[in-house]
N, C-alpha and C positions, 0 to 999 in steps of 0.2 A: 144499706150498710156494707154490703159487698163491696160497691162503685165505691165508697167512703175509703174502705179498706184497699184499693187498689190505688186511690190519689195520694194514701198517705205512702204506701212502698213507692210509687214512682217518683217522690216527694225525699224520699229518702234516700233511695237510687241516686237522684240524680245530686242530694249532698255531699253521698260518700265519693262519688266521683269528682266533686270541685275539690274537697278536701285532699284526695288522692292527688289529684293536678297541684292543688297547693301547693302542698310538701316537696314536689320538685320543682317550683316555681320561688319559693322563698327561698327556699337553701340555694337553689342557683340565683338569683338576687345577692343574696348572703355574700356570696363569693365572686361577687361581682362580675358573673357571666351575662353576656346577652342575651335574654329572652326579647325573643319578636310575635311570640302568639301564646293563649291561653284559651283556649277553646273546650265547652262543654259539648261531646256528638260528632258525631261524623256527617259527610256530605254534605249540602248544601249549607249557603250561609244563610240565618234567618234574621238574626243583627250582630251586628262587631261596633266597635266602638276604640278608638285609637288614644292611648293617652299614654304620654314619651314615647320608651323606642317599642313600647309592647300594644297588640292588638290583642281588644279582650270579647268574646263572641260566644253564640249560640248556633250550633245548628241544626239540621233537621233529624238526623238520626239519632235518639239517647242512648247510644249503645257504648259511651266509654267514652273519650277525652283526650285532650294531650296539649301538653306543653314543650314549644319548640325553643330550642335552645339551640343559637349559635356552633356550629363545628360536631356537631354529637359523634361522628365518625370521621375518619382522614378519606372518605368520599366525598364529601359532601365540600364545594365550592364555598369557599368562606373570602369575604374583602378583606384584603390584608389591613385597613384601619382595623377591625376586626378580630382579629386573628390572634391575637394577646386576649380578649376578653373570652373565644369560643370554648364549649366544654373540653374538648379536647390535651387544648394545652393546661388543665388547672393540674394541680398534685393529684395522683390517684386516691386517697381518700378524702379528697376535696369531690369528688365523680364516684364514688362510692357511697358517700351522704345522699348524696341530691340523687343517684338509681332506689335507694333503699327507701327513702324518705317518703314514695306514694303509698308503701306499705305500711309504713310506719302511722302513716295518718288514719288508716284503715285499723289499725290495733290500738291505737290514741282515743280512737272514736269508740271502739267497743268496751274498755274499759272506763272511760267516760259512764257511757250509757249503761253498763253496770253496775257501777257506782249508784246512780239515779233510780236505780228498778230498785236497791234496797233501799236508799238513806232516804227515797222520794213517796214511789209506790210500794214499798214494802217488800219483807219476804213471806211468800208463801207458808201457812202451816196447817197440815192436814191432818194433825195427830186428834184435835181434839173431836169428841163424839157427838159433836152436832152433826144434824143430818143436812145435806145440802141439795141431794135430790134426790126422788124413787124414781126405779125403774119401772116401767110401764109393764111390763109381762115378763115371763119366763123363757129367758131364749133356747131354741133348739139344741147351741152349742155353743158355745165360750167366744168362736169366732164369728158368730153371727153379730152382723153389720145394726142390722133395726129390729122391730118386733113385725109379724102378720097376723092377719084376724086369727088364725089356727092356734097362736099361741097362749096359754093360759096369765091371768094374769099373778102381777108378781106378790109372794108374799106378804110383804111390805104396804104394797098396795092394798089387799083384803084388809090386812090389817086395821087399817087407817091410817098409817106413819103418813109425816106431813113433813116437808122440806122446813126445816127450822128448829124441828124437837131435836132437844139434848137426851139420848140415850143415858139414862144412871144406873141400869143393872137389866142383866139379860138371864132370863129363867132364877130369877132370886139374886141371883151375883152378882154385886157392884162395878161398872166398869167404870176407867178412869182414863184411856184412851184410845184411839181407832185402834193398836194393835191390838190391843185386848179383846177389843167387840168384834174386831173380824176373828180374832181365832176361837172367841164362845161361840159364835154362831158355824162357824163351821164345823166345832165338835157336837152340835145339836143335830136328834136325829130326824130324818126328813120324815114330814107328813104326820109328825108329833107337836102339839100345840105347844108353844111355849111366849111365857111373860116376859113382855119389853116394856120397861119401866120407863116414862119419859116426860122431862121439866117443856110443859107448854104452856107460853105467857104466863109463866109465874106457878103454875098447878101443877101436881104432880100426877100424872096419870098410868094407867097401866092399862096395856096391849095385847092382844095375843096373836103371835102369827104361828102357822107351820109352814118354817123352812123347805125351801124344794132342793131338786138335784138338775145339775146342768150336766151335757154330754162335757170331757175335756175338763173338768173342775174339778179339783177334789174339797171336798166335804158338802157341807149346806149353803144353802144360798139365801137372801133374804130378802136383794132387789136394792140396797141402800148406798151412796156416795158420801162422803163425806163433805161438807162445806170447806172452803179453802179461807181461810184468814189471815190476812196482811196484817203484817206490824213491823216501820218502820227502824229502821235501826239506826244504833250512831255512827258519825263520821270513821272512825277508827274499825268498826266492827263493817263497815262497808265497803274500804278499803280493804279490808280481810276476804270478805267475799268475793270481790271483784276481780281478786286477784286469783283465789281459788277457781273460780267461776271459769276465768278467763283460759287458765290452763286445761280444765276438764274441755273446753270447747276446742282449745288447738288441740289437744289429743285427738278428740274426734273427728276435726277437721284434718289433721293428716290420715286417720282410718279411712276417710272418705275420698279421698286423693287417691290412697293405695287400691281400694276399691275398686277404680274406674272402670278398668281393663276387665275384670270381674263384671261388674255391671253395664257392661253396653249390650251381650246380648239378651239380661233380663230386661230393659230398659220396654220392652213391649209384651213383655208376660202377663198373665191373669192376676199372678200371686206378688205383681211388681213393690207391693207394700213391704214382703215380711223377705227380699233379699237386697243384695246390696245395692240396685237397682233403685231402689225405694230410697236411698242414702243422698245418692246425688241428683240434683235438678236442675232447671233451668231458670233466667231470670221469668220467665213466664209460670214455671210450679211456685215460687219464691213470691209471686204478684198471690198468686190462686191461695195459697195457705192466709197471707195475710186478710184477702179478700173473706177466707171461712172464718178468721177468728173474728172477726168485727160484727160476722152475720151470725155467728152461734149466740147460745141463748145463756151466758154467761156475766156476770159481773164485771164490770169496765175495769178493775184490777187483774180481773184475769186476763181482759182482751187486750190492754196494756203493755201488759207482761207479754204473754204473747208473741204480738208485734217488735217490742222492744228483745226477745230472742231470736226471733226471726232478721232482723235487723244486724244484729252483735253476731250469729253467726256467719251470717252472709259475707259480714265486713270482713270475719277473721279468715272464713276461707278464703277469699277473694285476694286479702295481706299474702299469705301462703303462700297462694298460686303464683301469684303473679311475682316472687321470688322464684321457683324452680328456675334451673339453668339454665333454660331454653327460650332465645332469638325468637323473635320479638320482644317476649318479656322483660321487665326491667331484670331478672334475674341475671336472665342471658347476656345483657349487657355489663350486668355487676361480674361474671362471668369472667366476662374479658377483660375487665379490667383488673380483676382480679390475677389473669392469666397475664398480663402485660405487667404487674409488678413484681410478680416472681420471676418469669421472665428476666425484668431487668437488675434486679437482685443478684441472682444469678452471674451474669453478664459483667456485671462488677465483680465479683467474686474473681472468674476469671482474668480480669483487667481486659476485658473485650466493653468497644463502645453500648451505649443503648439501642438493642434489639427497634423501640419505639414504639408505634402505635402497630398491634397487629393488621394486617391486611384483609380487610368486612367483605373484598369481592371475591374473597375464598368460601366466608361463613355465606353468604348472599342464598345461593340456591338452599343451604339448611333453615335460613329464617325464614322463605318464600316454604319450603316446604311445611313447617310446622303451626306456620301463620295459617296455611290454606288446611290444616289435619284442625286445629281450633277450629277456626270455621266451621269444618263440617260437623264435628262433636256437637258444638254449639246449636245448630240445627237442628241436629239430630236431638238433643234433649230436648228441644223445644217442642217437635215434632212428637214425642211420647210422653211429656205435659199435657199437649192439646190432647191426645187420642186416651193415652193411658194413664190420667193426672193419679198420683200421691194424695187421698186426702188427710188432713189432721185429723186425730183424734177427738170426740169431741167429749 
């Protein structure tokens, strides 16, 4: 299930990446520029395929993509038949589209597949009081990981509670949702029996546990999860979501950008989980999460789910990024061009001619630098993926 779970990220990866290449590949079509390659990967070629003036190919490394296009800078040797068509000479937000547009396909996609998690697989709802799992013993501390033979087992457990009983009243008291049954059980006092009332296969039965105490917890504890229940929703009420959805995720996604600096020297720490370190990962942590939700022991709605989050944030971070300012990125491109039409704005204003295309062998040593600072980042996350991986919750 793991291997399962890693064919389907690298399956997905390597979507959001054509997709990405699209969206500058159409809109430069669109506008009638020259594209002459469309390539998923870097390095070697593994097949191309030539059909009009574009070559469409695969190659060895799945680490990103790219679509050439005719003129992209005034360095770059263009044929003067040419030279009408290359990106260069188009209106600047005619080259403002087609820079934006790989992002855009990357947030096209997330909201998409948002969409799909509610009006397809459902939303989530954890309120009601069926039980979805026990927990196997009493942990030492609220932050412990798993149970050891030392540990006693969990309330819940002695009890008899069974993954599937619908709690209907705790010590006498009717409950009517998880908020309720986790705040009875935590005003119960520990190592005092108390009656758990609950609908199995039809029968109504009644329980008795006493509650324990966890180090780090406040109140009683009783060992119980809640069941997670999907229910589908309408179109409109999807659209609602996905929209919602979408923004709580670029909020987080820009928290995690500002982060960065912050966490590169947690990035190898003990406690890498609970700082900001824990935030940001590698396409290799981003394979590993997917790989654990497929392999946990969870309902195919959850693993789903899951997957389909892991996926929508990856894409919106990735839209994010790769707008900032900064040479390489298409950011740093939309940057300048950005700069080149105020610029010549400007320049009219004064009745002075057009400034023109800024000159890229000044930026040159800043995109060679920030190209080779990615790089090593990139590494480096990887590098404390493999040794010090993030794992999900399970």
């Amino acid at each position: 299930m793991t291997l399962l779970g890693w064919i389907i990220f690298i399956f997905a990866l390597l979507f959001s990446i054509m997709l990405h290449e699209a969206g500058h590949f159409v809109t430069a079509k669109k506008f009638r520029m020259k594209v002459t390659q469309f390539f998923v990967g870097f390095g070697q070629t593994l097949w191309s395929r030539t059909r009009g003036e574009t070559e469409y190919g695969v190659k060895a490394l799945p680490a990103g993509g790219y679509v050439k296009i005719v003129g992209m800078t005034a360095l770059e040797d263009v044929d003067p038949a040419d030279e009408q068509r290359s990106f260069r000479r188009q209106p600047g937000w005619q080259r403002m589209i087609v820079l934006a547009a790989g992002s855009f396909m990357h947030f096209a996609l997330a909201f998409v597949l948002l969409f799909i998690l509610a009006a397809g697989i459902g939303l989530s709802n954890t309120n009601s009081t069926t039980v979805g799992a026990i927990d196997p013993c009493v942990p030492k501390s609220e932050t412990a990981a798993s149970c050891v033979k030392s540990d006693p087992a969990s309330p819940a457990t002695k009890a008899g509670l069974r993954a599937g009983d619908k709690i209907v009243a705790l010590a006498g008291k009717p409950v009517h949702n998880w908020s309720q049954l986790g705040a009875a059980i935590r005003a119960q006092r520990p190592g005092t029996p108390v009656a758990v009332t609950v609908l199995r296969d039809g029968r109504r039965l009644t329980l008795y546990a006493s509650p324990a105490v966890i180090n780090g917890r406040k109140g009683s504890y009783l060992g119980i999860s809640p069941a997670v229940l999907y229910q589908a929703v309408n179109p409109i009420r999807a659209v609602s979501y996905a929209g919602s959805e979408f923004g709580q995720i670029v909020v987080g996604s820009v928290g995690a950008l500002g982060s960065i600096p912050k966490a590169i020297p947690e990035l190898f720490a003990k406690n890498r989980s609970s700082t900001a370190g824990g935030n940001v990962t590698s396409v290799v942590g981003a394979g590993e999460y997917t790989g654990e939700a497929f392999a946990a022991k969870v309902g195919w709605q959850t693993k789903v789910s899951i997957v389909l989050f892991i996926v929508i944030s990856l894409n919106i971070f990735v839209g994010l990024f790769n707008l900032l300012p900064l040479l390489p990125l298409d950011g740093g491109h939309l940057a300048v061009v950005i700069y080149e039409q105020i610029r010549s704005w400007l320049a009219r204003l004064r009745g002075r001619p057009d400034p023109g295309l800024v000159d890229m062998r000044k930026l040159l040593p800043v995109s060679v630098g920030v190209f080779a600072l990615l790089v090593g980042f990139g590494l480096l996350l990887i590098m404390a993926d493999l040794v010090n991986p993030v794992h999900i919750p399970q």
